[in-house]
Each structure stands twice: as structure tokens, then as C-alpha cells.
N, C-alpha and C positions, 0 to 999 in steps of 0.2 A: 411853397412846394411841398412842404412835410406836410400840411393840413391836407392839400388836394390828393396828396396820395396814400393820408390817413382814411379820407372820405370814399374814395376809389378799394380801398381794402374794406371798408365797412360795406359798401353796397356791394360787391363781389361775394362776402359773407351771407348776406342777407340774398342774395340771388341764390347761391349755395343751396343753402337752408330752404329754401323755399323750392327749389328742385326736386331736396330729399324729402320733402314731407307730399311734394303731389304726387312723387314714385310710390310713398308709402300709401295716401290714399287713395291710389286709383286699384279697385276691383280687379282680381286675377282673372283673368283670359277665360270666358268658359271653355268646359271642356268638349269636346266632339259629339254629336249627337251617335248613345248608342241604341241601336232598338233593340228591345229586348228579344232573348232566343223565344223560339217557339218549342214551346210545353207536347211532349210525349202527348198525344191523344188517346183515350179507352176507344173501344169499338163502335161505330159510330152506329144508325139504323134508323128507319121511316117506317113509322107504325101501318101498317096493312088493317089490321081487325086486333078489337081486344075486348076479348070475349072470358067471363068471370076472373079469374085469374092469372090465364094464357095469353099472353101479346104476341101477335103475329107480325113479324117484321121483316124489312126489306134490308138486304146488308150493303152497306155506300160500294160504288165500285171503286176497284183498285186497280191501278195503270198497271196495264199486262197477265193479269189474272182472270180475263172472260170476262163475262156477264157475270152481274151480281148475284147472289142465291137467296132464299128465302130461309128461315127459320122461327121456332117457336121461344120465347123465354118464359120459365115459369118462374119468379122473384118469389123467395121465399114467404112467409108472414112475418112481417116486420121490419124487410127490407127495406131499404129508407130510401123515400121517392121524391125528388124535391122538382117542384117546375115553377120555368120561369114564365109569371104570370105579367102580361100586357099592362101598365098602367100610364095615368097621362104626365106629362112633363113638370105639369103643379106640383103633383107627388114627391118631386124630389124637394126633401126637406133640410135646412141646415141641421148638421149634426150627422146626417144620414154616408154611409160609409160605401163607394158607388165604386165599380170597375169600368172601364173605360176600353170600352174594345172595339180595334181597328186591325185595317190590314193595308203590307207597306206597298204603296204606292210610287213609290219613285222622283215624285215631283215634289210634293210637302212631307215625307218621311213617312204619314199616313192618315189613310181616311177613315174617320169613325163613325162605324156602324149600328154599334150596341153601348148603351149603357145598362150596368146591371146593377141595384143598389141590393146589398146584403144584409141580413139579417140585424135586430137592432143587438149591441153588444158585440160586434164583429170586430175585432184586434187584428190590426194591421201585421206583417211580421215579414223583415224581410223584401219588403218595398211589394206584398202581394197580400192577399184577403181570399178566405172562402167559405164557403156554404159549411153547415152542419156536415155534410155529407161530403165536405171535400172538394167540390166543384169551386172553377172559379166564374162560373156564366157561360164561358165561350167552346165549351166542351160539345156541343150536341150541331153548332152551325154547320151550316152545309158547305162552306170555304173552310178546307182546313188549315189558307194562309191566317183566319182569325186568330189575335193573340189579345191579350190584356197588355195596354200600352201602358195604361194607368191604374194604381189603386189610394184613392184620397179620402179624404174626409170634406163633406159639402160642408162651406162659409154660407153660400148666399144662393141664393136661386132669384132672378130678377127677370121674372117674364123668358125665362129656359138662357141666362144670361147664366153659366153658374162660375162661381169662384170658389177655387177647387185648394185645398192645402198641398200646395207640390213641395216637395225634398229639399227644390234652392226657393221657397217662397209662393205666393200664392199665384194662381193661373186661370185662365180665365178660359170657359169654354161654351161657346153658343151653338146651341139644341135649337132645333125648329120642328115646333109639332105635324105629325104625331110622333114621329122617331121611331125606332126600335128601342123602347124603355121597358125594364121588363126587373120585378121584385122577386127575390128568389126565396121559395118557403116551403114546406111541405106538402104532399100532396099523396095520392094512392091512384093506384091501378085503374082506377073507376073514373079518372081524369081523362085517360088518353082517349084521346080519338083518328081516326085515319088522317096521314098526314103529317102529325107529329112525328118530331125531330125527338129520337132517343140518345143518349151517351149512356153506358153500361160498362163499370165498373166492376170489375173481376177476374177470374182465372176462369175460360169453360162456360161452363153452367153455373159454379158457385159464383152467382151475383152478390157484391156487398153494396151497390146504391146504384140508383138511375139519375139521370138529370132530364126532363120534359121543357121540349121545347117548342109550345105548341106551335102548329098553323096557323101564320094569319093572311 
């Protein structure tokens, strides 16, 4: 009897013990899906004519304020004009530092519409990335629900298969050409053409940058 209920105490221990070690290794609960807020937008506008220096533009309309109005901007000399220029899906290179932008949808939290990869040397900060100029890509789109879901650094591109460095580990997101892909770099005055998508940064008339985002 002392042996069976010496053996009966040792596998009770041993059950114990092995309880407490699959509580300790089982993964904490993720946490809640939060989507990020959406970012303050600068004055949005669709370029009409731009003609030497003077861009003629259309200003987005705003629920309850009429009809949209028309106006001139003249960008100083040296005002820094960055636009996001078209490229194809191959382009996205490991190493390459890319924002991911969508809008929430309600059924998969959201749909993504824009990738935009940034400049080479672009430091993440803050779980966000942006242009020379401050932009982060999704400034100039015509949906102002657009936001930056994501900001990573590309592992792998496999036929627009990409694996992306997320926060809790790497993430996987499949592109199908041609997409809305688009490399964000410098640019001037001499770029725009009717149709384009402008973001203008400033107070007024003192503009401190543009973001281009052409027609396609």
C-alpha cells in the first residue's frame, strides 16, 4: 500500500509539473486588432494646368461647403516636390523599406490599395516612415479614409509574394500585378500634368512641399 501510494504521489507530481510548464509555454493571447488612427491630412487638389511655375488646381470638395473652387499655387524655388512614380511589382526589392496602405473595410479590418516603397536609407520610427519631405505616400489619394496600415522592411518578394518584417514577426502579403505600386522620390514643377493628385503642405501660400500623385 505505502509503494502504490508512494507511485500515485510521484505521477500526481509529475502531472503537476507538466501542467505548470505547458501554462508557461503556451503564447499570450494576442492582443485585439487596433487599426491605426487616421493622420490629419494637408489640402488636398487635382492639377487643372501647370504652366512655367503656376499650377492651376482644383480644391477636393468638402461635405457642406458648395462646390469646390479653383486656385493658383506658386511653390517657391526649392520647394521640395516629391511624386509617387508608378513602378512594377519586381521592383520591390529585399531590403526595401515599403508603406502599406489601405482602407477599413469592415469584413477583413482592411483592403489594400497602395504600396509605396521609400526612399533607400529610410528609418522606421515609431511603427511609421516618410519621404524626405514628410509625406508618408497616402497624402494626395482621392479617399480620404486612406491610411498607412503598415510600415516594414521587405525579406523577400516571390513573384509579388512579399514577406514583410512585422512588430510580432514576419507577415506575409500577396500583390497581384499591376497594383497601385508606386516609389516616392523627388521631382519639380515640370512633372505635373492634368489630373494629378497634389497634397500641399503649409500655411496659405507659404508652401514647404508637395506630394505628386500622378494620373494613371
Amino acid at each position: 500500500m505505502v509503494a502504490f501510494v508512494a507511485v500515485v504521489a510521484v505521477l500526481a507530481a509529475v502531472v503537476f509539473l507538466s501542467s505548470r510548464i505547458g501554462a508557461d509555454d503556451l503564447p499570450p493571447a494576442a492582443p485585439a486588432f487596433e487599426p491605426p488612427p487616421a493622420a490629419a491630412l494637408p489640402p488636398r487638389y487635382t492639377v487643372k494646368q501647370a504652366t512655367g511655375g503656376t499650377v492651376s488646381v482644383l480644391e477636393d470638395a468638402v461635405a457642406g461647403q458648395g462646390a469646390p473652387g479653383s486656385r493658383e499655387l506658386s511653390p517657391a524655388p526649392g520647394t521640395p516636390i516629391e511624386v509617387l512614380r508608378p513602378v512594377a511589382l519586381a521592383d520591390i526589392q529585399p531590403g526595401d523599406v515599403v508603406g502599406v496602405i489601405g482602407v477599413p473595410n469592415g469584413v477583413r479590418n482592411f483592403s489594400i490599395r497602395t504600396v509605396v516603397i521609400y526612399p533607400t536609407g529610410t528609418v522606421i520610427r515609431d511603427g511609421g516612415a516618410a519621404s524626405a519631405a514628410g509625406f508618408a505616400g497616402h497624402e494626395a489619394a482621392v479617399d480620404i479614409a486612406d491610411r498607412v496600415v503598415m510600415t516594414a522592411v521587405v525579406r523577400a518578394n516571390n513573384d509579388g509574394l512579399l514577406t514583410l518584417d512585422g512588430s510580432a514577426g514576419p507577415v506575409s502579403l500577396q500583390l497581384k500585378a499591376p497594383g497601385n505600386i508606386y516609389r516616392i522620390g523627388g521631382g519639380a514643377v515640370a512633372d505635373l500634368r492634368p489630373g494629378d493628385r497634389l497634397a500641399v503642405a503649409g500655411a496659405g501660400d507659404a508652401i514647404t512641399a508637395i506630394l505628386v500623385q500622378p494620373l494613371r
